[in-house]
N, C-alpha and C positions, 0 to 999 in steps of 0.2 A: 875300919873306915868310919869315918863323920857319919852322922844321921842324917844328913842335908848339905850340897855343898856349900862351898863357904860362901860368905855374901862378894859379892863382884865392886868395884868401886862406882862409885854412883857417877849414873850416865842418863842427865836430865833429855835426850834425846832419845833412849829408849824408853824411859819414863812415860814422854808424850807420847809416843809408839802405842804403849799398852794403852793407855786411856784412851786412842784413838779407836784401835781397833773393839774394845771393849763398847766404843759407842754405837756399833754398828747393830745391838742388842744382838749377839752371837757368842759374845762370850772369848772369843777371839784370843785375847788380850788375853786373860785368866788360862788359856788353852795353848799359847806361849812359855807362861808364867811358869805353869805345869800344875795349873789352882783348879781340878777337874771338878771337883764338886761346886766353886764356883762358877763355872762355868756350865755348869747344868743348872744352877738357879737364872741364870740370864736366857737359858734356855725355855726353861720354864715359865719364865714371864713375858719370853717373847710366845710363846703357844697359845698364854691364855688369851693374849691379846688379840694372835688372828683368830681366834676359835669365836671372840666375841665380835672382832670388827664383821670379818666376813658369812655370808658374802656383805658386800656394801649398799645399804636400804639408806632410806632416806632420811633415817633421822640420827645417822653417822653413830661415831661411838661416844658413851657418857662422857661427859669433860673430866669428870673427877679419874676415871679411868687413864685417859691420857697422862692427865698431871701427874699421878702415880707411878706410869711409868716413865715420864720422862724425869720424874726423879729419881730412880730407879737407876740409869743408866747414868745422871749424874756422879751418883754415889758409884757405880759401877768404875766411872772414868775414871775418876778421883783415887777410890782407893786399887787402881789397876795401875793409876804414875805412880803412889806411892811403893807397891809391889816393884814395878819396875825400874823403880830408882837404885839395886842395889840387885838385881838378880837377874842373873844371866836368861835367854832366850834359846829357845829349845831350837826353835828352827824362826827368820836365818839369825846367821852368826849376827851381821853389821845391824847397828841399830839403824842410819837412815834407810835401808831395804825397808825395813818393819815400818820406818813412820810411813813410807812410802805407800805399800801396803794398806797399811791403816786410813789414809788419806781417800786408798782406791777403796775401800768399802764403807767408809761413809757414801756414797752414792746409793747403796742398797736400803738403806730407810729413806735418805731422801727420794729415789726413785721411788718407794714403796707408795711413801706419804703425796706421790704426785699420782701417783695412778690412784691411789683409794680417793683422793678428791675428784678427779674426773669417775670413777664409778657411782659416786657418793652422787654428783652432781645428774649424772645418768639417773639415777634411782629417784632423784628430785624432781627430775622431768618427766617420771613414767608415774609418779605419785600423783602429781598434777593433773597430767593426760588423763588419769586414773576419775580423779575426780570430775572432772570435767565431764569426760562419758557417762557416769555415775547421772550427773546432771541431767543432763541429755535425755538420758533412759527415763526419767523422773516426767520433762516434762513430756514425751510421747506415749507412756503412760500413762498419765491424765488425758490425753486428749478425750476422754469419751466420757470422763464425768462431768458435772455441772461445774461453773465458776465459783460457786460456792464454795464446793469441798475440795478443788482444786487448789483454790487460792493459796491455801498457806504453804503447801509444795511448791507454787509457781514461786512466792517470795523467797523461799530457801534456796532454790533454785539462782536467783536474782544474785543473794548473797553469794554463793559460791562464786557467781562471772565476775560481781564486783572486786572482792578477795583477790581473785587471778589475775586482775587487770592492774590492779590499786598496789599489790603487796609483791607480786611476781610478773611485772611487766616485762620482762626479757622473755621467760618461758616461753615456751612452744601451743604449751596451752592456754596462755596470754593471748597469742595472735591469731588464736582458732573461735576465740570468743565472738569475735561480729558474726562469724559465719553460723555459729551455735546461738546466738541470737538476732539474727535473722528467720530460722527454723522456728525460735523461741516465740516470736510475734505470730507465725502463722498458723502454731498451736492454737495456741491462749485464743486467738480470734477466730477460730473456726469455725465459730455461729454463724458468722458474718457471711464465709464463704459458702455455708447452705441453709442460705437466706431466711434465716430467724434470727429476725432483725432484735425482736424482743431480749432475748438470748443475749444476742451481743454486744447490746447497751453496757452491763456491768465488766465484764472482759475489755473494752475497750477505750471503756473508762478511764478501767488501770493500766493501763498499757499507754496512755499520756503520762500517767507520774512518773514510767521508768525512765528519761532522759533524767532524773533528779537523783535518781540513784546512783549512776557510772559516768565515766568522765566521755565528755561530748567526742571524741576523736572515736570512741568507740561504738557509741549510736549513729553516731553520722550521717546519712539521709533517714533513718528508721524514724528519729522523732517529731516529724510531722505525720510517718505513716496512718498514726491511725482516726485525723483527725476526720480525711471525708469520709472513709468509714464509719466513725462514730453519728456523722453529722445524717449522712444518710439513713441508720438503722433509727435515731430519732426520730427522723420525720418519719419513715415508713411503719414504725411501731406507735408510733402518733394516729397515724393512718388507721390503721387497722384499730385501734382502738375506738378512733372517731365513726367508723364503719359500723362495730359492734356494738358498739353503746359501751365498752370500758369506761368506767370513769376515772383512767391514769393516763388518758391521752392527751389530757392540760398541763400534765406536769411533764410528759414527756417534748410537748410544742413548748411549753416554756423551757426546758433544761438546754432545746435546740437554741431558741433566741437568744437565752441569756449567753452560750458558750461559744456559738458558731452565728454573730450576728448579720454578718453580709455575707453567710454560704447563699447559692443556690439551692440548696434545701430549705433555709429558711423562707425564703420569695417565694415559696409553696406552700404558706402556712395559709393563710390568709384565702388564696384560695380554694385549699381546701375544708376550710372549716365555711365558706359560703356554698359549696357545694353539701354540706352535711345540712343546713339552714334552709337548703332550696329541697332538697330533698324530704327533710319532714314536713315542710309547706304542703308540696303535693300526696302528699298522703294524708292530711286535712280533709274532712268530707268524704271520707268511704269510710268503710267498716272496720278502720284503722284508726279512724280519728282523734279517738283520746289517747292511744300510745304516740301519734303523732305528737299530741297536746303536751303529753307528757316529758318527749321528747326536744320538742322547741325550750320547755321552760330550762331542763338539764342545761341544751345548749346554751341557753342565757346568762345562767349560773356560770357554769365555764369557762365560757367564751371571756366573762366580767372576773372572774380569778387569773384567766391565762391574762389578759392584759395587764392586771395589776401586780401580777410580778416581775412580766419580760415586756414590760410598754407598749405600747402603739402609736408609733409613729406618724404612720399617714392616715390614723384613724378606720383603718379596713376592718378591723378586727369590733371596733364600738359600732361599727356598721353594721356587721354581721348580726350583735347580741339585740342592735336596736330591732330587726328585723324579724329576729326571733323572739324576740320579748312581744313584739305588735301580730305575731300568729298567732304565736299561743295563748293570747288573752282574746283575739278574736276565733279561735277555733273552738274553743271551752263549749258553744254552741255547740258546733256539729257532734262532740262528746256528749253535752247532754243528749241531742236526739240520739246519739247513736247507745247510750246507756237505757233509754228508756223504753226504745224498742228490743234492748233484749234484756225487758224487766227489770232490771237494775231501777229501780225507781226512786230508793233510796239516794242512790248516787247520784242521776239525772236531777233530784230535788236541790240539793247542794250545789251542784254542777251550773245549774241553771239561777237557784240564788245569787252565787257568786256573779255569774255573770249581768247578772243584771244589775249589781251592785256594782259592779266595775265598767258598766259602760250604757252612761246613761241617754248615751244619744245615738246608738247603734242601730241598726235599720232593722235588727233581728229581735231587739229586745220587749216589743210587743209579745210578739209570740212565744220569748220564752220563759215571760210571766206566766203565760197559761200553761204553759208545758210542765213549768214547776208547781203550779198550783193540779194539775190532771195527773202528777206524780205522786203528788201527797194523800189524793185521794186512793188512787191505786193502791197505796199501801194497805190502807185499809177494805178495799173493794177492788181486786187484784182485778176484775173485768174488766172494768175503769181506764186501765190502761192498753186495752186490746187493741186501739187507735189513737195516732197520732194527732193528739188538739190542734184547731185552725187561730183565727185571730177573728170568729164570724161571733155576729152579736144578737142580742133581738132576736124576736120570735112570734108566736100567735096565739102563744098560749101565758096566763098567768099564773105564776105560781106565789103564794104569800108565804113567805119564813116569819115566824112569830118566836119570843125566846119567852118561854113561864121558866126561868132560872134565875137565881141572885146573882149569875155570873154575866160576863160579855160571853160573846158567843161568835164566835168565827163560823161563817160558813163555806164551803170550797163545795163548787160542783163542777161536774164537769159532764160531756156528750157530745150531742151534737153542738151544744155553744159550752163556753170554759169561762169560769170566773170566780169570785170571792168579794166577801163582805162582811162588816161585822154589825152587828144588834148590839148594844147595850144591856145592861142586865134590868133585871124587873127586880123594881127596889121593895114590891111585896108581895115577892115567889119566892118558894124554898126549893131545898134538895128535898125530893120525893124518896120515902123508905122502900126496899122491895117490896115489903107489902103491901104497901098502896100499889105498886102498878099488876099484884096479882088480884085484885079485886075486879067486878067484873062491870065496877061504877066509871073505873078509872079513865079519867080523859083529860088529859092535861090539855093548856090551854084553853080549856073551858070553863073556868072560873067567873067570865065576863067583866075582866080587869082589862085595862087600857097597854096590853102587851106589847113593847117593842117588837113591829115588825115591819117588811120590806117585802116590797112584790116586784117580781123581776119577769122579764118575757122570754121564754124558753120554745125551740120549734118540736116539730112532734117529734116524739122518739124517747130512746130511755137516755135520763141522766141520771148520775150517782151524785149521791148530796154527803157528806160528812160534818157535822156537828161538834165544832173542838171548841168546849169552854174554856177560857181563856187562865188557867190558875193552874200551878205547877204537881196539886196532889192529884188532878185529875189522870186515870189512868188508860183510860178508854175513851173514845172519841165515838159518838153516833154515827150510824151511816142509814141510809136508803139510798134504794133502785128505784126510781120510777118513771112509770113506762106511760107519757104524757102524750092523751089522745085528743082529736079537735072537738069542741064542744062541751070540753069541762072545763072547772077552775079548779086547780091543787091547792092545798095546805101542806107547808110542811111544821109541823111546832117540833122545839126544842127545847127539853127537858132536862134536868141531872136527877140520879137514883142514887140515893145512898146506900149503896150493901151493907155487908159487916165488916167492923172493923172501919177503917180511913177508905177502903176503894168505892169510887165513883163508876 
């Protein structure tokens, strides 16, 4: 017998038969034919194929894979007409049964290829949903760090909703997004809800710029949400600033004005910064008075930067700093007294100069000539300062200050009366060497030279005298205590000793 039956006469309808049923990637056709080993290579290319599609994930199967095989099955159809153009079929006899056939299992890839896209597209929505939670978990896990270190998870976060909204607006986790950012604001702002306002200034900041991020259909009422929030924790962290002496409570009352300028928060600025103004007023004059002092001037300062950045309108605010400016240069008094009775003499000196340099027609500024002048002596004769100087003059007793120095000669005393003057210098008196004032001839001002000197009337009791020549190398200042009784006349002279070296 033959090796192979003979070829059959060509029948371009079983022809199409074979290439049909061969496109069904089964092999079908070849399986007809009686082409078993081709037929397990269409076998084989259809196995690899599900072993790699399935199951169906989201990022479907390579293209290049596809193309492969559906050229694959091209070449499959192709050369399955050419086979069946000339050789008979195993099973059935009639060739339209076959195309028939053939016809009916094309549906099994196109069925195939309908279901893996709906799996595909499943697997698309659960990768989304995926991330979405992912999100979600990201920012309720921050809720307990600072804005700080939060922030750049909150933005990542931000990207992801935008992505979902912008790139897969049909998605399921497209339309879960307002709801996942609605949560999202009450995170991020959770300083606000326990009331550290400070806190959630910078959270709530940013959470205005997000309507700029996503498309407005999906903020939707959120983007005003956090404006009286914001406008609130400004004033209130303003507050509390203005309260403790912060000095970041000007920039946060201006960030209020400049951003939120007709809130009801803002119409509380003003008032409250008159209320900080009245308040260090009354703390003027008690044992407080120079942090008061110090306090008014701050406010002044402030008050004149918070205007010149966020304005003032009806002038409240230049009201305020004018008010504060006129305490604190009138309270500087009750600071000096109150520096001098707790020894600070040094600073009551200064305290009290300034003041009297700065207001020359004050009702106080008698007496706080003498207060400066009973500080300076104090430093050098700390006793000196054991009582408060009056503005009392005159006395019954005289005392003459004489200066034997080439220099002028300041004198500052102070007691029961307070005051100061100066001598001129004695144009033919020297600086005296140590040695001269250890000799036991030594008596200055007794040379019987025409001495610059001044007699003043002092009442009985002790005053302290210090003796400050008036020249920058002088290092030491003279002083006496004396203890002035009725019935005498005092002398005081004034001398300089040259030691060794430059000191006086």
């Amino acid at each position: 017998m033959p090796a192979s039956p003979p070829p059959a006469p060509p029948d371009a309808g079983r022809a199409v038969a074979v290439a049909l049923l061969n496109l069904s990637g089964l092999g079908l056709g070849y399986a007809l034919a009686r082409r078993r080993l081709l037929m397990a290579a269409c076998w084989v290319a259809t196995a690899i194929l599900l072993v790699i599609a399935l199951p169906a994930d989201a990022d479907g199967v390579p293209g290049a894979l596809l193309a492969g095989y559906a050229v694959l099955l091209l070449l499959a159809a192709a050369h399955g007409a050419y086979i069946g153009l000339r050789t008979r079929l195993l099973w059935p006899g009639r060739a339209p049964l076959a195309l028939l056939l053939g016809l009916v299992l094309l549906a099994v890839p196109a069925g195939g290829a309908l279901w893996y896209r709906d799996a595909r597209d499943e697997a698309v929505q659960q990768a989304l949903l995926d991330r979405l939670a992912s999100a979600d978990h990201l920012v309720a896990a921050d809720a307990s760090e600072s804005f700080g270190t939060a922030e750049p998870d909150y933005r990542q976060v931000l990207g992801v909703y935008r992505d979902l909204v912008v790139h897969h607006p049909g998605s399921r986790a497209a339309r879960k997004v307002p709801a996942s950012l609605r949560t999202y604001y009450s995170k991020v702002a959770a300083p606000y809800d326990g009331r550290d306002y400070c806190t959630a200034v910078a959270p709530l900041t940013y959470l205005r710029t997000v309507p700029g991020e996503l498309p407005k259909a999906t903020v939707g009422t959120l983007a005003d949400w956090p404006d009286d929030r914001l406008a609130t924790s400004l004033y209130e962290c303003g507050s509390q600033g203005l309260a403790s002496g912060d000095q970041d409570w000007g920039t946060r009352f201006g960030d209020l004005m400049k951003t939120f300028p007709h809130s009801p928060q803002t119409d509380k600025v003003v008032p409250a910064v008159d209320t900080a103004v009245k308040k260090a007023q009354k703390d003027v004059g008690g044992s407080g008075s120079c942090a008061a002092v110090e306090e008014l001037k701050r406010l002044d300062t402030r008050i004149g930067d918070l205007t010149s950045s966020a304005g003032d309108i009806d002038g409240g605010l230049a009201s305020a700093a004018s008010r504060a400016r006129r305490s604190g240069s009138d309270g500087a008094y009750d600071c000096g007294v109150q520096e001098y009775r707790s020894g600070d003499f040094t600073g009551a000196q200064q305290t009290m100069d300034d003041f009297v340099a700065a207001h020359p027609y004050h009702r106080n500024r008698a007496r706080a000539q003498k207060i400066a002048i009973a500080a300076e002596v104090a430093q050098t004769i700390p006793a000196a300062g054991k009582k408060l100087p009056t503005t009392a003059s005159g006395g019954s007793i005289s005392v003459t200050v004489k200066n034997d120095s080439p220099d002028d000669v300041t004198v500052l005393y102070t007691g029961p009366v307070t005051g100061s003057f100066t001598l001129k210098a004695c144009g033919s008196c020297r600086s005296y060497l140590l040695a001269d004032t250890l000799m036991s001839t030594f008596k200055p001002c007794g040379g019987g030279k025409d001495y610059p000197q001044r007699t003043i009337q002092l009442p009985v009791g002790t005053t302290y005298f210090v003796h400050k020549p008036n020249r920058g190398q002088v290092t030491t200042a003279g002083s006496d205590t004396a203890r002035l009784r009725s019935g005498y006349i005092y002398t005081e002279c004034a001398y300089i000793t040259q030691g060794f070296g430059s000191g006086t």
